[in-house]
Structure formats: C-alpha cells, structure tokens
C-alpha positions in Angstrom: 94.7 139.1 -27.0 96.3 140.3 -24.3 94.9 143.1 -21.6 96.4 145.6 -19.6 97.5 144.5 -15.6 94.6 147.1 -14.6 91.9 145.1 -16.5 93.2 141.5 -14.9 93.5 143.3 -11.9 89.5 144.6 -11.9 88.7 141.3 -13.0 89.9 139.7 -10.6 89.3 142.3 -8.0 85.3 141.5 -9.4 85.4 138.0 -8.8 86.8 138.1 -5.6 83.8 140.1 -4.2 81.0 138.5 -5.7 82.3 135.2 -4.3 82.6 136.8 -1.1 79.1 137.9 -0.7 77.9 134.6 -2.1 79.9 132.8 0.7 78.8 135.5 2.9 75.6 135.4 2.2 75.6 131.5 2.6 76.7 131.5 6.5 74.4 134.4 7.3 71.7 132.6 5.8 72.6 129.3 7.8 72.9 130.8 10.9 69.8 133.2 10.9 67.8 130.5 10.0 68.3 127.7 12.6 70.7 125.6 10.0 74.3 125.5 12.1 72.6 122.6 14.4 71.0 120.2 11.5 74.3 121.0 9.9 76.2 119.7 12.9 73.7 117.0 13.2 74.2 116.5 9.5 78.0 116.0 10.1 77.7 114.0 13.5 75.9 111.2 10.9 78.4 111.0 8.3 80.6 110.1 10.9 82.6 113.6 12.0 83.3 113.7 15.2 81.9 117.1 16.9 79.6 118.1 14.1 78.1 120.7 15.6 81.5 122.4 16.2 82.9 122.1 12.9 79.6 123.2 11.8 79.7 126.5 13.7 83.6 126.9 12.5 82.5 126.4 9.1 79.4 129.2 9.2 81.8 131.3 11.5 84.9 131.0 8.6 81.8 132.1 6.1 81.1 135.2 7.9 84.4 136.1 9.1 87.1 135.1 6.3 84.4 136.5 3.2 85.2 140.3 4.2 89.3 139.6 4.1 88.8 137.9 1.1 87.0 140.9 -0.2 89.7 143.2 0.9 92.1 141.1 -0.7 94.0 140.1 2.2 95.1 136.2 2.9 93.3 135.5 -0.4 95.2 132.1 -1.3 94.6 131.0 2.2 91.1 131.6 2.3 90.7 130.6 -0.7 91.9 127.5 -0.5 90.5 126.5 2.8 86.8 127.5 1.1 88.2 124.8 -1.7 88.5 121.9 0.7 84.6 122.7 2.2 83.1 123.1 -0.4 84.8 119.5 -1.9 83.7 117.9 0.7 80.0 119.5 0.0 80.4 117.8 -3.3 81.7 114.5 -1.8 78.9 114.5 1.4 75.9 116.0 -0.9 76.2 117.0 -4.5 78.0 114.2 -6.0 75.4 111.5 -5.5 72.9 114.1 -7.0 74.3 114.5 -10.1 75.9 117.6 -12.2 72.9 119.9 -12.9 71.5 122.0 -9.4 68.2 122.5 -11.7 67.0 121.8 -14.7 67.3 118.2 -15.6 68.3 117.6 -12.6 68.3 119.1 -8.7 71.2 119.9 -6.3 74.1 118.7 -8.5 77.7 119.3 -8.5 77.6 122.3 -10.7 77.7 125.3 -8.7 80.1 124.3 -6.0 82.1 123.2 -9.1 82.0 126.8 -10.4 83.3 127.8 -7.3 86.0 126.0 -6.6 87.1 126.6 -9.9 86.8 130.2 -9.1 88.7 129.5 -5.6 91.2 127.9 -7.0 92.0 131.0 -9.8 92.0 133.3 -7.1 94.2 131.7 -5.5 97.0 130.9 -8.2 96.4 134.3 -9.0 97.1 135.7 -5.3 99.7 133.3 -4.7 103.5 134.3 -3.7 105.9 134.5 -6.3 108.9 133.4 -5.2 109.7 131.5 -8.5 109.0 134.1 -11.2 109.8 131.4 -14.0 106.4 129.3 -13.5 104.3 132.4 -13.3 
C-alpha cells in the first residue's frame, strides 16, 4: 500500500524531531550534570587522544546540530555524523553488554541500534538525488 508524498513527508518530518530532542535532550543532560569530564576521562582510557575535547565536541554537536536536524537542514550530514558516535557507543559500551538495555538484560545494544537505524533512514531519505534511477 502505497501513501501519499504528504504522509511520508510527516512521517518523516516526525521522526526527525523526536530524535532530535532525544539527542538533545542527551547532551543537555550530560553537560548539566557534570558528565562532559568523566566522559573525556572515559575516552582518555580507551585510548583517545584528548578525551575531554572530543567529549565536549560530541555534547556540543548534541546541542547544536539536534535543532538543524529538526529544521530539516544538513539532515544527511548530521545524521550520519550522529551514526558514527553513536557506533562507537555500541563498540566502547553497549556491545559487551549485550542486546537488551532492560529487561533480561541492562545497557545493551538495543536502543542505540534503534537509532542508528533511524539515522541512517533519515538520511537515505534526505539524501541528494543526483541519480534518480536508484531512488
């Protein structure tokens, strides 16, 4: 069944702004509550070099880049960018945690799945189409 270009378009339009103030809401949260220096601490064990840094660019991007992505502006981008933090947060934390984040199991792989996923749609949705026969 196919839908009209106005329902794919809300859809999508939907989608776009809940992940937003999801991603929003998870630098706010980080930064408010003291978490961009354990972060960089975080990152300066794993072996990154200036963890702190790339800590405050990532909680910076979160806070910043959400409201574009919102709008709808630089979606693929953004989008895509979100996809390579948050698969690194499943390769550097979820992944050795399992699938499930609760339930029969904690802090899993499963929601920072659902959102790449969603990342990724977005932006194969909002990318340019300069080959119309692919699309």
């Amino acid at each position: 069944m196919t839908h009209p270009p106005t329902s794919v378009s809300q859809g999508l339009i939907f989608i776009r702004c809940v992940l937003a103030v999801l991603l929003f809401i998870h630098g706010v949260a980080r930064w408010r509550a003291g978490g961009v220096a354990p972060f960089g601490e975080f990152l300066n064990a794993q072996g990154f070099p200036l963890g702190l840094a790339i800590a405050w660019a990532i909680t910076l991007y979160e806070i910043v880049a959400t409201p574009l992505l919102a709008w709808g502006r630089w979606v693929t981008p953004i989008a895509l960018l979100f996809c390579v933090i948050y698969a690194c947060g499943i390769w550097l934390v979820h992944a050795q945690e399992g699938w499930f984040v609760v339930g029969l199991g904690r802090n899993g792989v499963e929601y920072s799945v659902l959102i790449l996923a969603c990342l990724l749609g977005l932006a194969w949705a909002h990318r340019p189409q300069r080959n119309r026969l692919f699309s």
